[in-house]
Structure formats: structure tokens, C-alpha cells
matplotlib code that plots the C-alpha trace (Angstrom):
import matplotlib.pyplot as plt

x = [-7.0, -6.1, -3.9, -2.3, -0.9, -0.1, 1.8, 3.7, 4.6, 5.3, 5.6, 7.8, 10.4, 11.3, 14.4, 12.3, 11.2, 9.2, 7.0, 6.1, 5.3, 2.8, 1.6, 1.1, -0.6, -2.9, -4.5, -3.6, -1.8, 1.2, 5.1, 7.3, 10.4, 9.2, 12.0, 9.9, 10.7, 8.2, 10.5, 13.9, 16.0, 20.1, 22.3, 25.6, 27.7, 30.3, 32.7, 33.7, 37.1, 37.3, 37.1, 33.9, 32.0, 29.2, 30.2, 26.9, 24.5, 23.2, 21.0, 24.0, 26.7, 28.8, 29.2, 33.5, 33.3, 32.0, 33.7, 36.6, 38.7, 34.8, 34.0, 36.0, 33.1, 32.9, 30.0, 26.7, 23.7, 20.9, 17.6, 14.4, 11.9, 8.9, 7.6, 4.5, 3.3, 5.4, 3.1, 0.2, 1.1, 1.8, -1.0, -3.8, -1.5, -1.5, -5.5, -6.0, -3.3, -5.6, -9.1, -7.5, -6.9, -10.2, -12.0, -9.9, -11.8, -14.8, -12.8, -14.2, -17.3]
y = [61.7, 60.3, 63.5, 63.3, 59.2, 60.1, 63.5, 60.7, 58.3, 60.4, 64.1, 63.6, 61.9, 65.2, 63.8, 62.2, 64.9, 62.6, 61.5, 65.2, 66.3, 62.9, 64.0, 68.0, 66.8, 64.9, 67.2, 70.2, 71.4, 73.9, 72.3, 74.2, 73.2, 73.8, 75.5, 78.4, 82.0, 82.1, 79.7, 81.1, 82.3, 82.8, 82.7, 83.0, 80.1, 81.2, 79.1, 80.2, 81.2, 80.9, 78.0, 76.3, 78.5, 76.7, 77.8, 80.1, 80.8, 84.4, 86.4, 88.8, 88.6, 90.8, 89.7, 88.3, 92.3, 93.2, 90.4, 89.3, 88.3, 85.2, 84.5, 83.6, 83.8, 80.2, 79.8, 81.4, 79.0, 79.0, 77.3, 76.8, 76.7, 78.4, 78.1, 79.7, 76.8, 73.7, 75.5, 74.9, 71.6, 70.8, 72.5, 70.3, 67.5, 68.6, 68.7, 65.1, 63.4, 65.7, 64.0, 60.9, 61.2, 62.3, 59.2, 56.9, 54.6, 55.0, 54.3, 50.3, 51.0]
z = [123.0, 119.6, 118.6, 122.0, 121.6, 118.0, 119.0, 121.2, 119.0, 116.1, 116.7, 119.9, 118.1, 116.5, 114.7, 111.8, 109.4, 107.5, 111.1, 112.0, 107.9, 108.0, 112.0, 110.9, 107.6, 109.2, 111.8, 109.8, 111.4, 110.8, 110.9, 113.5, 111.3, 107.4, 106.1, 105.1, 105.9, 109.0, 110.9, 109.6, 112.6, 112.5, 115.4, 116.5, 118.0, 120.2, 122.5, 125.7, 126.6, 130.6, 132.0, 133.8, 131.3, 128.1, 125.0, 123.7, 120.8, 120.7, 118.5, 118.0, 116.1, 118.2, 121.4, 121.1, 120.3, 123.5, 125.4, 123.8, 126.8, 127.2, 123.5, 120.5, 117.4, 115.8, 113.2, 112.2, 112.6, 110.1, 112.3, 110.9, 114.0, 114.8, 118.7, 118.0, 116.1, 118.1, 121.2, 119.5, 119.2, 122.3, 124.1, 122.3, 123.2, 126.6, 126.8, 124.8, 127.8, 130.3, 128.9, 128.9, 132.6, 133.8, 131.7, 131.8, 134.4, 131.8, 128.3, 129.3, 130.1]

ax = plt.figure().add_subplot(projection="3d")
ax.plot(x, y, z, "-o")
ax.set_aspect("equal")
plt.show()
């Protein structure tokens, strides 16, 4: 239940590096975002020509190729991420806030 309220508090609020280096160290756990090969993705950002239409990212760097008339190619995106790991995360998370519901009418006892 502890890892759950401190995964809250300081792993949630994913903008502060420095929070989720302290909250993995901690639990040892592994960092979704270490900018370590593992977590290295690139993509594509494309913006979207026809009206009513999101601009995109894609794993391909071709796709104004294949389209050209819906996407104009803009930047490529270097992301350091890994889902495998944020998953694991969450999912013990998900079991602490899941504990803490089934006892909570005992936690005073």
C-alpha cells in the first residue's frame, strides 16, 4: 500500500525526473525514461494537411511519401520510454490501491 501512495505522490507526477529517479531507486525498480538504449525509440512528427485532420507521429519516416496530398514531414523525435517497465510500475501500484480497498475498514483496528 506504501508503494501505491508514493507511486501517487511522486511517480505520477511524471514531469519531475528527479521524483521518479528517487521513486525507482527506492523500490528498485527499473526507470521507464533512463535515457539508456533499452528505452530509445525515434519517431516521425508529421502535420496534417486536410482540414479536421491531428497532425501524427509514426514509426515511419515515409509516410508524406505515401500520402503527400495528408502529411507534410516536420521533425524526427528522439523518445526515451520504455512501457515494459512503466507497466510494471503501475501494475504493483494497481494491487497496493487494491489491498488498500479490501482493508481499509481494518487499517484502525
Amino acid at each position: 500500500m506504501i508503494f501505491a501512495f508514493e507511486w501517487k505522490l511522486d511517480y505520477d507526477n511524471y514531469r519531475d525526473k528527479g521524483q521518479i529517479d528517487k521513486f525507482c531507486k527506492k523500490w528498485n525498480m527499473k526507470n521507464p525514461y533512463d535515457k539508456k538504449v533499452e528505452n530509445k525509440s525515434i519517431h516521425y512528427e508529421y502535420k496534417c494537411l486536410e482540414p479536421g485532420l491531428a497532425s501524427c507521429m509514426s514509426d515511419e519516416m515515409d509516410i508524406d511519401e505515401k500520402e503527400p496530398e495528408k502529411y507534410k514531414y516536420l521533425r524526427r523525435v528522439v523518445r526515451y520510454y520504455n512501457s515494459k517497465y512503466d507497466r510494471e510500475i503501475g501494475e504493483r501500484a494497481m494491487k497496493g490501491f487494491e489491498l488498500f480497498g479490501k482493508y481499509f475498514s481494518n487499517l484502525w483496528d
